[in-house]
C-alpha positions in Angstrom: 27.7 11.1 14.6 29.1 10.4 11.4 31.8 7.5 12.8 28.4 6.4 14.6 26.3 6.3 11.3 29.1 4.3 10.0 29.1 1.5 12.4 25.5 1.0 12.1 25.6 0.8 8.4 28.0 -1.6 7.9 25.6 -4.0 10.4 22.4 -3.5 8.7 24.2 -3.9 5.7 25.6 -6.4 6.8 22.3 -8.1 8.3 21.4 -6.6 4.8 19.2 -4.5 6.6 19.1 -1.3 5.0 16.9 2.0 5.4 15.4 1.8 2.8 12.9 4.7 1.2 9.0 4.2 1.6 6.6 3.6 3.8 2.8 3.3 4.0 1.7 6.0 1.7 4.9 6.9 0.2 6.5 5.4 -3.1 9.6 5.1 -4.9 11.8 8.0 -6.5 10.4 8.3 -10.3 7.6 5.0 -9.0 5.0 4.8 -11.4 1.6 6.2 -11.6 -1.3 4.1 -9.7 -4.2 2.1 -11.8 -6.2 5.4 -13.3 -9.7 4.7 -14.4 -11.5 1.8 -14.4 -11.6 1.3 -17.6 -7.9 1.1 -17.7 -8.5 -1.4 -14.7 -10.7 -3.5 -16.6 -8.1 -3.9 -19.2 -5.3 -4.9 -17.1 -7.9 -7.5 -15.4 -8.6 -8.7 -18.7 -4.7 -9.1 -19.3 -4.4 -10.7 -15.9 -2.6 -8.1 -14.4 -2.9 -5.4 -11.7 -3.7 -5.4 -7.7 -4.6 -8.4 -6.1 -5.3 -8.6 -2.2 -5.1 -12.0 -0.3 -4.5 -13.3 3.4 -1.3 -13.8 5.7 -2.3 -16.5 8.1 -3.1 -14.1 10.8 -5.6 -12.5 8.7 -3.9 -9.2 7.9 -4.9 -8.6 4.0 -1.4 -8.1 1.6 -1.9 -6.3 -1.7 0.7 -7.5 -4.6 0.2 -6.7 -8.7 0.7 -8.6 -11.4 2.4 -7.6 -14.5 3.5 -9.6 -17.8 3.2 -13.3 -18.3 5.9 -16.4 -18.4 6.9 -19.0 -16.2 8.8 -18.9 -14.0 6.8 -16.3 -11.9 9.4 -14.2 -10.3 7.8 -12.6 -7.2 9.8 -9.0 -5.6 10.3 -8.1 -2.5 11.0 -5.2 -1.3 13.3 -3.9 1.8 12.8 -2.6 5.2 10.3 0.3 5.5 9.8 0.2 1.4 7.1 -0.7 -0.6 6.7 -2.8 -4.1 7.6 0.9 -6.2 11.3 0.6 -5.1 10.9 -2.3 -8.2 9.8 -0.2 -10.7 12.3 0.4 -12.9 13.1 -3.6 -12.8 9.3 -4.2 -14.3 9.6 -3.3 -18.0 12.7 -6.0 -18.7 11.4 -8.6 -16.4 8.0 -8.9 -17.6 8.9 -9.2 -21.4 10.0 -12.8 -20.3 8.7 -13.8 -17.0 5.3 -13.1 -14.8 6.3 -10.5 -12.7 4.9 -9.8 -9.0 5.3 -7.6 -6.9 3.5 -7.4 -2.8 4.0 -5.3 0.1 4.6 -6.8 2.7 2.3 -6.4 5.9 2.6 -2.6 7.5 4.2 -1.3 4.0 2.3 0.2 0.8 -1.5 -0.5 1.1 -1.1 -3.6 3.1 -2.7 -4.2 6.5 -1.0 -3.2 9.5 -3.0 -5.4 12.2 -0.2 -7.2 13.2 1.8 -6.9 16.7 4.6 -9.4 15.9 6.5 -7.5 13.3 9.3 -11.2 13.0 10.5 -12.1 9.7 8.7 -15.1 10.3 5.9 -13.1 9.9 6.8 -11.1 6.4 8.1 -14.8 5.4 4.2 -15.9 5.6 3.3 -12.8 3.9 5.8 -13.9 0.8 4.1 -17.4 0.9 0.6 -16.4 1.2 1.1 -15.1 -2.0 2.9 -17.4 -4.3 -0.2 -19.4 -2.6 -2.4 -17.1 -5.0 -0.3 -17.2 -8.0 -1.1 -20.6 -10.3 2.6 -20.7 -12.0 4.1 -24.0 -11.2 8.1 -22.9 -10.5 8.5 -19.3 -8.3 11.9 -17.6 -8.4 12.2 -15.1 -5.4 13.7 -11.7 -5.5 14.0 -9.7 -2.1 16.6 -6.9 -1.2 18.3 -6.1 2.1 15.7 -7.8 4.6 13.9 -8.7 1.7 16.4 -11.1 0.9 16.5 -12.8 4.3 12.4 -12.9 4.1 12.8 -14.3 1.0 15.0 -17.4 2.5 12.6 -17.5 5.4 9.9 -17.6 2.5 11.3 -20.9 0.3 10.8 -24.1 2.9 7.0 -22.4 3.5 6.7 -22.2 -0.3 8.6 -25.6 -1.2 9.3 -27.2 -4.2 7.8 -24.3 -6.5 10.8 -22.2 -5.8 13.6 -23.2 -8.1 15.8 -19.9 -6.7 16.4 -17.0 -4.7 18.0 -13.6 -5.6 19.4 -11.4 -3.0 20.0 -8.0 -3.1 22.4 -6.3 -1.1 22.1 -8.8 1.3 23.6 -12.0 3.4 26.9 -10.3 4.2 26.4 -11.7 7.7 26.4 -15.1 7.0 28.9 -17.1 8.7 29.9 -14.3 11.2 28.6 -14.7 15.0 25.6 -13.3 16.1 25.3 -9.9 17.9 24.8 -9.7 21.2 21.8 -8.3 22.7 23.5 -5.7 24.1 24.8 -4.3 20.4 21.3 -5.2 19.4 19.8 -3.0 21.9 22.6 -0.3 21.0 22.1 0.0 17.4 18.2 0.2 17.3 18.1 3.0 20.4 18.9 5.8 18.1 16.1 5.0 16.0 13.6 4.2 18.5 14.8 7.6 20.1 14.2 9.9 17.0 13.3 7.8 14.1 13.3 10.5 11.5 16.1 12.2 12.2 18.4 9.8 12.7 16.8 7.4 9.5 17.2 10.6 7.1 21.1 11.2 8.5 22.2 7.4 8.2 20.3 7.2 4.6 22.7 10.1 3.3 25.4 9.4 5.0 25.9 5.5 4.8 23.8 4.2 2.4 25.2 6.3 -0.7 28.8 6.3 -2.5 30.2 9.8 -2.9 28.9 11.1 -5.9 25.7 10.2 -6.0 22.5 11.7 -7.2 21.8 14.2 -4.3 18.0 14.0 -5.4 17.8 10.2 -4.9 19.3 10.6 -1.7 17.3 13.1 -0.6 13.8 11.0 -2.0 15.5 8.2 -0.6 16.0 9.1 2.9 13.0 11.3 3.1 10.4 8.6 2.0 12.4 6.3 4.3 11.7 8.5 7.6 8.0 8.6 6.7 7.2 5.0 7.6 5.5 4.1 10.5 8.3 3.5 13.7 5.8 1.5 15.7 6.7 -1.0 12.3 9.9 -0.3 11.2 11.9 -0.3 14.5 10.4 -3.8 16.0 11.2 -5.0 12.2 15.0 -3.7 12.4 15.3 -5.5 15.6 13.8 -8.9 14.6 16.3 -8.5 11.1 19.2 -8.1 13.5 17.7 -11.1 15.6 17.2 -13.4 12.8 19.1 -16.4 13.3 20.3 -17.4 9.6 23.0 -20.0 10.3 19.5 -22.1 11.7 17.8 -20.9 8.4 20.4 -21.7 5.6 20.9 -25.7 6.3 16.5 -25.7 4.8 17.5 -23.7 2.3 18.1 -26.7 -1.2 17.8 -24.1 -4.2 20.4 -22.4 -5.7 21.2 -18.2 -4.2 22.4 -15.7 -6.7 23.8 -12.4 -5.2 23.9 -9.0 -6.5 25.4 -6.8 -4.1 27.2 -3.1 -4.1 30.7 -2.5 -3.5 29.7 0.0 -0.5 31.2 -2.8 1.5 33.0 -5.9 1.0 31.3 -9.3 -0.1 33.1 -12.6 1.3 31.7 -15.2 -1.0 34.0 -17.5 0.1 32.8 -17.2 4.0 29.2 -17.3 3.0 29.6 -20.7 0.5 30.9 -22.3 3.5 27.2 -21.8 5.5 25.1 -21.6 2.2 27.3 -24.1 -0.8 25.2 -22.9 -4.2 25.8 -19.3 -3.2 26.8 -17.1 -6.4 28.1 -13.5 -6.2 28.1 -11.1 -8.7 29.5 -7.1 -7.4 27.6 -4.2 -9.1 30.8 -1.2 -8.5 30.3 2.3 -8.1 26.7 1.6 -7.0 25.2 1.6 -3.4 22.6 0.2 -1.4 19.9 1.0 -3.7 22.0 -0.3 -6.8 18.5 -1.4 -8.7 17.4 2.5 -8.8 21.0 4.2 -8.9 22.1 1.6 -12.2 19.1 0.2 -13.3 20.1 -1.5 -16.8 23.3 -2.5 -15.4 21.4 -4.1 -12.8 18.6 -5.2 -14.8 21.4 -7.3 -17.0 22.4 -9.1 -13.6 19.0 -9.6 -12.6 17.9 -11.3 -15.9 21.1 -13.2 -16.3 20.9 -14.6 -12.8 16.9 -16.0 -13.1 17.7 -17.4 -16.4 20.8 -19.5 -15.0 18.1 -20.2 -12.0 15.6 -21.2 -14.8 18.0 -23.3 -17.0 19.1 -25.4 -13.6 15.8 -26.2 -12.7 15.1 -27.6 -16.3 18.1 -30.2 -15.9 
């Protein structure tokens, strides 16, 4: 089981397809409170933060918050069966500069789940309706694992407002064939066969360095196996599906990386599909590097949208 966790892991990560904690109803190890009274709500309107709800094109209703103001706007998103909390720890040192948001994409958090086609084409609307609602003129999107590759899928529907795109533990697949059906078919039957079980095991066993915080792993893999399967195993597949080399070549803005060393990154591969691709290699982290280091992280983070930011101004 363990050899077989293995395998999987280094496709998703690979796909950057991680199983990541959250679902609808569940948060974030250590995620913020929620908006208490309304008084408190009527300040942060006044401020113009807090939640928002607007429209994906086929009318299923995606909540996102507000925090901080700035330009550029620097819009999150989060990772397969997670929700906008897995952020929270990014919020504080983002927002002193920028406008921060962060959404949950459709069948995640309190967004709608009235949607049958669970495609990345899909969440990539979701990330676009959106920016559509926020009035800043330049957008820098933020997405790790498969929220990196709805991210891409997100900037030609967006357009010229997004000056760049951070990836998070993502696009290790780019460049390398496409799997087969068959391997498709292969790696998403354990989960369609016993979703929590086998999402909890390949959380602590694959997703993790040794050493880390047992606690995390346990929140981690724990809020990961609450999500709903009837979303999170049609979104694995269409991850594993998603045809990138056809993506990249619409893809014009610069692409920062910050990925773990829980497997190998080949930069040099993925510059020759995707030529403004920068890599930096957070070490002794793993897939959830932006909870398990957080100020290391948040230093990358910041360092990469201000290189975005200062590109776009020349």
């Amino acid at each position: 089981m363990v050899y077989r966790s293995a395998l999987l892991a280094a496709v998703l990560l690979a796909a950057g397809c991680g199983a990541h904690g959250g679902g609808s109803g569940s948060s974030a190890p250590s995620a913020p409170a929620a908006a208490g009274a309304s008084g408190a709500a009527a300040a942060d309107t006044a401020l113009g933060e807090g939640p928002r709800i607007t429209l994906s094109p086929d009318n299923v209703h995606i909540e996102y918050r507000v925090y901080g103001h700035g330009d550029p706007a620097v819009l999150l998103v989060h990772g397969w069966a997670c929700d906008e909390n897995y952020w929270h720890a990014q919020l504080d040192a983002l927002k002193a500069h920028y406008t921060v948001v962060t959404l949950n994409l459709a069948g995640h958090g309190a967004s709608g789940g009235n949607r049958s086609d669970w495609s990345m084409a899909n969440y990539a609307q979701d990330v676009a309706a959106v920016a559509r609602a926020i009035p800043n003129p330049q957008l820098v999107l933020v997405g790790h694992s498969m929220g990196a590759a709805v991210a891409l899928a997100a900037t030609p529907l967006i357009g010229d407002r997004v000056i760049g795109v951070v990836a998070v533990e993502a696009l290790r697949s780019v460049g390398q064939p496409p799997l087969t059906v068959r391997d498709i078919d292969r790696r998403v039957a354990p989960f369609s066969a016993d979703f929590v079980g086998t999402t909890r095991n390949f959380v602590a066993t694959s997703l993790f360095e040794p050493g880390a915080d047992p606690a995390l792993v346990q929140k981690v893999a724990y809020n990961m196996s609450l999500h709903s399967p009837a979303v999170a195993v049609p979104s694995m597949r269409a991850l594993l599906q998603m045809d990138l080399a056809g993506l990249l070549p619409a893809i014009h803005v610069p692409v920062y990386a910050i990925n773990s060393d829980l497997l190998p990154t080949d930069a040099a591969r993925i510059r020759r599909s995707l030529p403004d691709f920068h890599l930096d290699v957070l070490d002794h982290t793993g897939h959830f590097l932006m909870l398990e280091a957080p100020e290391r992280f948040n230093a990358l983070l910041l360092q990469d949208i201000q290189a975005i930011t200062q590109r776009a101004a020349h």
